[in-house]
Every structure is written in C-alpha cells, then in structure tokens.
C-alpha positions, 0 to 999 in steps of 0.5 A: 399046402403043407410044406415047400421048397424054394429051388437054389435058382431063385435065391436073392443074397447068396444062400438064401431065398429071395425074399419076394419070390419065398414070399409069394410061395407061401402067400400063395397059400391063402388061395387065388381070392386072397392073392388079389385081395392082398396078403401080408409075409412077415420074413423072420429069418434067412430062408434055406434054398433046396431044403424041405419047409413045413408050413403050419397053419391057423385060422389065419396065418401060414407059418413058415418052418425050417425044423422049429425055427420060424422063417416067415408068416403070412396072413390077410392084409391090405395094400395102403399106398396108391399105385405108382403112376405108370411111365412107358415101356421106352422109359423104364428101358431107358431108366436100366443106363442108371441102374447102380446094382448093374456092376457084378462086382458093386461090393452088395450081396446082390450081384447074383439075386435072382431077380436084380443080379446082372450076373444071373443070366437065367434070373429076371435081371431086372435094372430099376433105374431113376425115372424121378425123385425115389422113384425107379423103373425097369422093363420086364418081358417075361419069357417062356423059360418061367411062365408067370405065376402069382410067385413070379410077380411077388419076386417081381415086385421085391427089388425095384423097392429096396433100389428106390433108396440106396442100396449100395450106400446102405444095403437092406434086406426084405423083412415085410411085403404086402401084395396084390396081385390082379391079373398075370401078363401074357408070356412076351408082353412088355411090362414096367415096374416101378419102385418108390422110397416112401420114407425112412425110419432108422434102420426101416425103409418104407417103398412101395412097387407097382407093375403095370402090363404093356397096354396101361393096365395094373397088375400088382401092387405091395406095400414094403418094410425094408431092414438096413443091415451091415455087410460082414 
C-alpha cells in the first residue's frame, strides 16, 4: 500500500473521514494476520475526503500524509479490555428508542456521519442506545450495498464508543483506536455492537466496542481514546 483515498461517502464530521473506517483503511496495511492480532491508529489531524494520501512505511509503522502533513500512524497493538458482554439482537433493536444522536438536527456535527448520522440513508445508521450503566448497543445488519470488509468493521466499531459517554453534552472526536478483528458476518446476518465508557481523563474518554454475530460468536473488538473538543 502506497497511498489511498477515503471516498466523500464515508466522512464522519462533515469534510473529513470518519475516523474509524480511515482507521481501518490504513490498518489494513499491516496484513490480514495483524488485523486479527490487533493494530493501533494514532489519528493526528482531519483526514480530507476524495483526496489522494501517500502512505509511508517503516519497520513498523504506516504513516499516513496528505502532502508533508501527517494524518495518522498505524503500527502493531494489543486490545486490553475484555469483551463487552453480549445482549440480544431484540435488545439492541430495542436500545436505538434512546439513541440521543437520532435527531438530525441534535447541534453535533454527527447528523450526517457516516456510521452514526440519522440523516445518511446510504450510511450504517447506526443507533447506540443505553442498555446499562455507559454501556450502549445498536443492531446492524450489513447489506449487500457495502460487503463487509475489515474497514467496514473498524468504522463499525468507532461510534457506539464515542456514544457510551455524552456527546451532545460533550462532543469528542476519535484520536486512537486499537482493533481486532476475527472474523466478517455474512451479508443479512443480524449482528450487535456494544460500546463502553470506561473512565474520563480531562479532555480524554477511554471506551471500549464489541461486535458480536447473530449466533453469539465475536467478531471485533478495539480499544478507544476519544479527545473532547468545542463546537465553533
């Protein structure tokens, strides 16, 4: 991998990348036996959507560029948080009532994300909602518009962990992810994920996501630094 380009669909805030999906396309550069080991992707700056990025690598980083500026890092890592103890498919469904991101216009700049944004009908559209205490879930059925891919699962992965805490109240952008991913679901399989706010440390949220397939078994996991911000 020499360079890509992460294509306007798949932004997170408006003009850039959604963090997780960027995050996956560049991990993805490490191989498939790294992606089910884990991989770490340090986020430095915005990523620009439809534009060609250089990708350099080392012994053990891929660096990601737009020009000189760098955009991300990925490099070898190790998920640390167990897995978020599964809940059933009826549960999640029913956990998407009290998704707080569902209004369009919420005053986030998440309304239109392409993994969490109720106004993104070609998007995931996923609607964590509470299930327990900084624990959320949302039901996902990937369809044959989007085949799963190991990116598709890091995006996946990304906002039912920025949702487990507050993001209205306190809006926040992905700045590190580690991940592991185990194995794909089928194209119709009914599927949960689940995101955890772990702790808080200043302008730092520490979560945690799992994804589980329709008959219990693990898909993914990653291990998330989030970096409150203030809305303009």
């Amino acid at each position: 991998m020499d360079s890509l380009i992460i294509p306007r669909r798949f932004n997170g805030p408006p003009d850039s990348g959604n963090g997780g999906y960027a995050a996956g396309r560049l991990a993805a550069g490490h191989g498939q036996d790294a992606l089910r080991d884990g991989v770490t992707v340090i986020l430095r700056n915005p990523l620009p959507l439809d534009t060609p990025l250089s990708v350099s690598p080392d012994a053990v980083r891929l660096r990601l560029y737009d020009g000189e500026r760098l955009l991300a890092e990925a490099l070898p890592g190790r998920v640390e948080a167990s897995p978020i103890p599964a809940v059933s498919h009826e549960t999640a469904v029913a956990a998407t009532a009290g998704y707080p991101g569902r209004d369009n216009d919420n005053g986030t700049p998440f309304a239109y994300c392409f993994v969490c944004g109720p106004g993104r009908p070609d998007g995931l559209r996923l609607a964590p909602g509470p299930v327990a205490a900084d624990t959320v879930a949302a039901p996902w059925t990937p369809d044959a518009s989007l085949a799963p891919d190991p990116a598709l699962i890091w995006a996946v992965l990304d906002c039912p962990g920025g949702w487990s805490g507050d993001l209205l109240a306190r809006p926040a952008l992905l700045g590190t992810m580690t991940a592991r991913v185990l194995d794909l679901p089928e194209i119709g399989e009914p599927c949960v994920v689940l995101g955890r706010l772990l702790r808080r440390d200043g302008r730092k949220m520490f979560a945690t996501t799992t994804l589980y397939g329709q008959d219990g078994r693990l898909l993914a996991q990653a291990d998330q630094t989030w970096i409150e911000f203030t809305l303009p």
